[in-house]
C-alpha positions, 0 to 999 in steps of 0.5 A, a space after each residue: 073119603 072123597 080125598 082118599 078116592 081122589 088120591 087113589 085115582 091120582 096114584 093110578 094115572 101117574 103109575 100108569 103115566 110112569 108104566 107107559 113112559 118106562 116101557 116107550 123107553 124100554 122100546 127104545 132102548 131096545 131098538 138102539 141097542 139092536 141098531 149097536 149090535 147090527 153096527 157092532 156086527 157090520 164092523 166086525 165082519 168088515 175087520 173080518 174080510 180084511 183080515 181073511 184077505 191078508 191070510 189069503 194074501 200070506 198063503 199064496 205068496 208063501 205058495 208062490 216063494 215054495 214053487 219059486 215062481 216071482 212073476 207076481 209080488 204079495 202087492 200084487 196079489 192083495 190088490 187082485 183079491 181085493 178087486 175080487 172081493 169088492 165085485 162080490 160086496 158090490 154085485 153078489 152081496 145082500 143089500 142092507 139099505 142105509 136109513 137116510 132123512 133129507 134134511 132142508 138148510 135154513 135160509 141164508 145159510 153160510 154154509 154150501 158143497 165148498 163148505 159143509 158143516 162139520 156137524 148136522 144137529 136134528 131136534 126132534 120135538 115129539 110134539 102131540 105124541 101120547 105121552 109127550 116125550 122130552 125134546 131129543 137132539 142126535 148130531 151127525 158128523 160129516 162124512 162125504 158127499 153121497 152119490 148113491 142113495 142106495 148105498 147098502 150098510 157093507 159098502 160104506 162100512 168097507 170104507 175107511 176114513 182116509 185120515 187112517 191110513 195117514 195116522 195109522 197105517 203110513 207112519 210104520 211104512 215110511 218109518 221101516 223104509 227109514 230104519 231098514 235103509 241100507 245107509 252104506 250105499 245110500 250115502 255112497 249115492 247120496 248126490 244121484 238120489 237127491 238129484 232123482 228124489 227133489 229135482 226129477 220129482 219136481 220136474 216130472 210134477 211140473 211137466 205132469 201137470 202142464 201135459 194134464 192141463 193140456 189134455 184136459 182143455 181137449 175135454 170138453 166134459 172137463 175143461 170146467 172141473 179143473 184149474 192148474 192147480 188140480 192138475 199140478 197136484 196130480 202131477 205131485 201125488 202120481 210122481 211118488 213112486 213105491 217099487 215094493 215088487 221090484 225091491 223084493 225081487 232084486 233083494 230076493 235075486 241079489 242084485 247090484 247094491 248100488 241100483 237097489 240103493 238108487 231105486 230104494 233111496 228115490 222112492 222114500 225120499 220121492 214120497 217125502 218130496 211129493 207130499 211136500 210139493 203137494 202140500 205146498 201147491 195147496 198152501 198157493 191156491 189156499 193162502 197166498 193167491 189172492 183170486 185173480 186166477 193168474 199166475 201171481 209171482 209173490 204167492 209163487 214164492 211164498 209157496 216155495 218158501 213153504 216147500 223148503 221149509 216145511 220140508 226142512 224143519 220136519 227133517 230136523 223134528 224127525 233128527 232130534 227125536 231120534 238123537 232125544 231117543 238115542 240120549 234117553 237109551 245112552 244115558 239110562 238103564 232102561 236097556 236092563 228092561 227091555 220090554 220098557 226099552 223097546 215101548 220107549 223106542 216105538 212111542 218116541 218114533 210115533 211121536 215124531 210123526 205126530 209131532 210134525 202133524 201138530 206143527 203143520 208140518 210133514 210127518 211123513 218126513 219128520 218118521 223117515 229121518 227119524 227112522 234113519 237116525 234110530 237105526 244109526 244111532 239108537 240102534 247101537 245103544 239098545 238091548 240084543 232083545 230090543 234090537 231083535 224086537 224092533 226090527 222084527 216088529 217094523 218089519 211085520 208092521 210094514 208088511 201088514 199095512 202095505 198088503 191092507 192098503 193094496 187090498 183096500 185099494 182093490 176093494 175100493 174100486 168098487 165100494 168107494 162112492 166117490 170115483 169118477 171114471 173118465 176114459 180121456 182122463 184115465 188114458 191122459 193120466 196113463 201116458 203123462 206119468 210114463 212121460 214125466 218117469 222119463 223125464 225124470 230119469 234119463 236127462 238126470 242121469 245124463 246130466 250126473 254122469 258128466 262128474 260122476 265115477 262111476 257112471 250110471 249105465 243105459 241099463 240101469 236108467 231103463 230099470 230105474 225108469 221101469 221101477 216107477 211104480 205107484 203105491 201107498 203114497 199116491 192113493 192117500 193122497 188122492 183118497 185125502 179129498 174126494 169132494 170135487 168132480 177133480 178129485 175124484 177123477 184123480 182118484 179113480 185114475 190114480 188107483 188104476 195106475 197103481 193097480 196096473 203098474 203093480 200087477 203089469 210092471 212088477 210082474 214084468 221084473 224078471 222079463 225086464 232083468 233079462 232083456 236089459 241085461 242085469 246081473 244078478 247073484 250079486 255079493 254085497 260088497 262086490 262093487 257091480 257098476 264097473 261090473 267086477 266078477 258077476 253073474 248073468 240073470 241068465 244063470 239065476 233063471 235056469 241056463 248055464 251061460 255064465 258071464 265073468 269078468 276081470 276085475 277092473 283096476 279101477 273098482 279096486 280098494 283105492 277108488 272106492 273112497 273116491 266112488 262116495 258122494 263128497 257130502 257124505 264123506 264130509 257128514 261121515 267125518 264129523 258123525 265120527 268123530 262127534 257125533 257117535 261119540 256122543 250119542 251111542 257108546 261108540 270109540 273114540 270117544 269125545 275125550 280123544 276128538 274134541 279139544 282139550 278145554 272141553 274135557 269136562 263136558 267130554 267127560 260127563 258126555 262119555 259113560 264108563 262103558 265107552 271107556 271100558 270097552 274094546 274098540 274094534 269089537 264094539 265097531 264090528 257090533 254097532 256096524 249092523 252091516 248097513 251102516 252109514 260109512 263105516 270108519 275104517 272107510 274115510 281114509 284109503 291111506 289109513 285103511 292101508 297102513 291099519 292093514 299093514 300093521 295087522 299084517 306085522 303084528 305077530 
C-alpha cells in the first residue's frame, strides 16, 4: 500500500509539473503569436501606405494629363505625397515604441562600428525560475546603427533594406530603358553620347569630388568625417542623372528626336558609368591602397583596370544573355506557347542581372545591354502575344518601381534614422553638381562639334545641362551604406537634390522649352538639327506664331548616311549581314552572307522560316519602328537605285 501511495503522489507532482510546463508554453506561445501578428499587421499597413501613395500618385497625374497641365511629372507628385505622408508617420502618427535590450560586447572582442557582427546571438538560461525552463537562444540579424532610441515600430517598418531596391526594384528600370531605346537614333548619336555617358561623367565626378573636398576643409564640423575618397564617391553617385519629367514631356510634346536620343541615351549609359566608378573608387580605398592615406599610383591603376573591366565584361554578360535568349527563341517552338515564351523572356533578362552580381560584376550594366540585345533581336523572334506582353509588361513594371522609389524617397526623409542634415554640406553639394552638370556638358559639346555635322546648338546644350536631374540611381547608392557621419550627410543631401531638381527643374521644362526656343510638334523621321520644317513650342502652348522653314539642302536623304556615328555604320553592316541572320529569322540569310565553304554550318544556322518568307515584308515586321539602323539605311547609293527600280517596276 506504501508503494502504491507513493506512486499516486509521484503521478500528482509530474502531472501538475507537466500541466505547469505545457500552460508556461502556452503562454508563451500565445505571446509570440500576438507579437507575429502585430508584426504581420505593421507590415501589411506598411505595404498598404505604399500602394495607397501609388493609387494617389496614378489619379492625379491622370487629372493632370485630362486637364493637359505638365508643369509637374508623376515623379514629382510621389516624391510631394511621399513627403507628406512620412511628416504624418513621423509627427502625427501613435507611437508604437520598439522593445530594445542593451547588450554588453565580451572583452577583447574583435569586433567595433567599422565592423559590426552579422549576428547577436542571446542565450537565456532561465535559471531559478519555477519550473526551470530549457536554456533558449534567439539570434538578431544586423540592421544599422540606431540614432533614436524611441524610434516607434512605423518608422522602421516603413524603412526598406536598400538591397531591395538593387535586386528588385532597379533591375525592371534599367532593363525598360534598354529594351524601349529608340536604337535608330541612339546609334545615330552614339559617338556624342558615349563621349557625355564616360568622359563628361568621369569628369564631373572628379571635378565634384575635388570642389566637395574643398568645401568641406571649410568645415570645421566636417573636415574630420571625410577623406577624398567619400567626396570622389559623391561626385560618382550625384553625377548619375535620371531625366524622367523632362523625357516624358518631349515625348508627350514631340520633340526633336535627336536631343531625346541625346538626353535619353546619357543618362542610361551615365547611370551604368557611375555605378561602375563608384564601385571602382571603392575597390581603391578597400583593395589596393595600402594605408598610407597618399595618393598611391599602382592602386590608381589597378582601380582603373576594375573600371574598364568590370564595365566590360558585365556588357558582354548582358550581350550573350540576350543573344542565348534570342537562339532559345530562333531555334524552338516555345513561341507556340506564348505564356511560357514570355516567362522564358523575363527569367532570361533577370537572370542577367543576377548573374553579374554573382560575379562581382555590375548588374546594372549586365540588364541595359541585355535589354538593348532583346529588343533588337529576341524581340523579332517572339509570338505577337509575347511581343505585346513583355512590352506592356516593363512598361508597367517601370512605371510602378519609379513612382515607389520617389515616394519612398519622400517618406524617407522623415522616417530613415540615418540622415545627417548639414547646411554647409547641403549648399556645397547643391552648387558643385550644377558645376560638375556644366562641366560636363558645355566644353564636350564644343570639343564634338569641331568634327561633327550636324552640330549640337547652344540650345540644345542649355536643355541637356537642365536635364540633369537626379533620381533612382543616386539615392541607391547613397542609402547602400549609411554607417558613417560621411554617408549620411551624402544621403541626406543626395535626397534633397533629387527632390529639388524633380519638383523645381522638371516643373520648369515647358518654361525651359520656351525661352530656349525648342521646337516641338516635331514628326519622328524629320531630321530638326538643321531645323527642317517645325513647329515653334509657341504654338504647342497656346499662341499662333508659327515658325516654318525651308528644308535645307544639306538634311536631304544624301547626308543622312553621313549624319550616323562611323562606329555605328561599321557595327550595322556586320549586325546585318551576320549577326541578324543568325540570331532572329531576318534575310538575307547566312547562306547568301557568309562564304561558300561555310554553307553547312549556314545551313544548319538558318530555319525553314528564314527560307520561306518574303523578305521585305519580314524587315517592315521586325523593324518595331525603333530599330538600330535599318538596312535599307547603309547605303545611300543602294537606297537610291532600290527606289528607282520600284519606280520602273510596272
Amino acid at each position: 500500500m506504501a508503494v502504491v501511495g507513493v506512486m499516486r503522489i509521484f503521478v500528482f507532482f509530474l502531472t501538475f509539473y507537466i500541466s505547469l510546463y505545457c500552460a508556461n508554453s502556452a503562454a508563451t506561445d500565445i505571446e509570440l503569436d500576438a507579437k507575429a501578428q502585430f508584426t504581420h499587421r505593421i507590415d501589411s499597413l506598411n505595404l498598404l501606405l505604399y500602394t495607397f501613395l501609388l493609387i494617389l500618385t496614378v489619379l492625379t497625374i491622370w487629372l493632370f494629363k485630362h486637364r493637359r497641365f505638365r508643369f509637374l511629372h508623376e515623379t514629382g507628385l510621389a516624391v510631394i505625397y511621399g513627403l507628406i505622408v512620412g511628416a504624418l508617420i513621423r509627427y502625427a502618427g501613435s507611437k508604437t515604441p520598439v522593445l530594445h535590450m542593451s547588450v554588453t560586447p565580451e572583452k577583447d572582442s574583435k569586433y567595433n562600428l567599422s565592423l559590426p557582427p552579422d549576428t547577436l546571438w542571446l542565450r537565456f538560461p532561465n535559471r531559478g525560475s519555477n519550473p526551470p525552463l530549457p536554456n533558449k537562444t534567439y539570434a538578431y540579424a544586423f540592421r544599422e546603427e540606431i540614432v533614436d532610441i524611441e524610434d516607434n515600430e512605423m518608422d522602421l517598418k516603413a524603412t526598406f533594406d536598400p538591397e531591395i531596391f538593387f535586386n528588385i526594384i532597379l533591375p525592371p528600370i534599367i532593363f525598360h530603358a534598354g529594351y524601349s531605346l529608340k536604337r535608330k537614333y541612339f546609334f545615330r548619336n552614339l559617338g556624342a553620347i558615349l563621349t557625355y555617358a564616360l568622359i563628361g561623367t568621369t569628369i564631373s565626378s572628379f571635378v565634384v569630388g575635388a570642389l566637395m573636398y574643398g568645401f568641406i576643409h571649410q568645415m570645421p564640423n566636417l573636415k574630420g568625417s571625410f577623406t577624398f575618397l567619400d567626396t570622389l564617391y559623391f561626385g560618382a553617385l550625384i553625377s548619375s542623372t535620371d531625366p524622367l519629367t523632362i523625357l516624358a514631356i518631349f515625348n508627350d510634346l514631340h520633340v526633336d528626336v535627336n536631343l531625346y536620343a541625346l538626353v535619353f541615351g546619357e543618362s542610361v549609359l551615365n547611370d551604368a558609368v557611375a555605378i561602375v566608378l563608384s564601385g571602382s573608387i571603392q575597390n581603391y580605398g578597400e583593395r589596393y591602397q595600402s594605408g598610407t592615406g597618399g595618393f598611391e599610383t599602382q592602386a590608381f591603376f589597378r582601380a582603373l583596370g576594375d573600371f574598364f573591366g568590370i564595365f566590360t565584361l558585365s556588357l558582354l554578360i548582358g550581350a550573350l544573355m540576350g543573344c542565348i535568349t534570342a537562339i532559345l527563341t530562333k531555334f524552338t517552338h516555345v513561341r507556340d506557347f506564348p505564356l511560357l515564351e514570355s516567362a522564358l523572356f523575363v527569367l532570361m533578362s533577370y537572370s542577367t542581372f543576377l548573374i553579374a552580381e554573382a560575379s562581382e560584376l555590375t548588374g546594372v550594366v549586365a540588364v541595359l545591354f541585355c535589354g538593348i540585345c532583346q529588343a533588337h533581336y529576341t524581340y523579332n523572334n517572339l509570338s505577337a502575344d509575347s511581343r505585346s506582353r513583355t512590352k506592356k509588361l516593363f512598361e508597367l513594371l517601370n512605371f510602378l518601381a519609379e513612382n515607389f522609389i520617389f515616394s519612398y524617397i519622400g517618406v524617407s526623409m522623415f522616417t530613415f534614422p540615418k540622415h545627417h542634415f548639414d547646411p554647409g554640406f547641403i549648399f556645397a553639394g547643391f552648387f558643385c553638381a550644377m558645376l560638375g552638370r556644366a562641366v560636363n556638358i558645355y566644353p564636350l559639346s564644343f570639343l564634338l562639334n569641331l568634327g561633327r555635322k550636324p552640330k549640337i546648338p547652344l540650345n540644345f546644350q542649355h536643355m541637356l545641362f537642365f536635364a540633369g536631374l537626379r533620381g533612382a540611381m543616386s539615392f541607391a547608392l547613397a542609402i547602400r551604406n549609411t554607417v558613417s557621419d560621411a554617408r549620411q550627410a551624402m544621403l541626406t543631401t543626395t535626397s534633397l537634390i533629387v527632390i529639388v531638381t524633380v519638383i523645381v527643374q522638371g516643373g520648369a521644362t515647358m518654361q525651359l522649352l520656351t525661352w530656349f526656343k525648342i521646337p516641338v510638334g516635331v514628326e519622328e523621321e524629320v531630321e530638326m538639327l538643321p531645323y527642317a520644317g517645325v513647329r515653334s513650342v509657341y504654338s504647342s502652348m497656346g499662341t499662333t506664331d508659327v515658325e516654318m522653314a525651308e528644308p535645307s539642302r544639306e538634311s536631304g536623304g544624301g547626308s543622312r548616311l553621313n549624319d550616323k556615328a562611323w562606329l555605328a555604320r561599321i557595327w550595322a553592316d556586320f549586325d546585318v549581314k551576320y549577326m541578324k541572320p543568325f540570331l532572329t529569322h531576318a534575310r538575307p540569310t547566312l547562306l547568301e552572307t557568309l562564304p561558300v565553304c561555310c554553307n553547312p554550318i549556314a545551313r544548319i544556322l538558318t530555319t525553314t522560316e528564314q527560307m520561306t518568307q518574303d523578305n521585305r515584308s519580314r524587315s517592315q515586321l521586325d523593324s518595331d519602328s525603333d530599330l538600330c539602323i535599318e538596312e535599307n539605311e547603309l547605303s545611300y547609293g543602294d537606297q537610291r537605285r532600290t527606289s528607282v527600280q520600284r519606280v520602273r517596276t510596272p
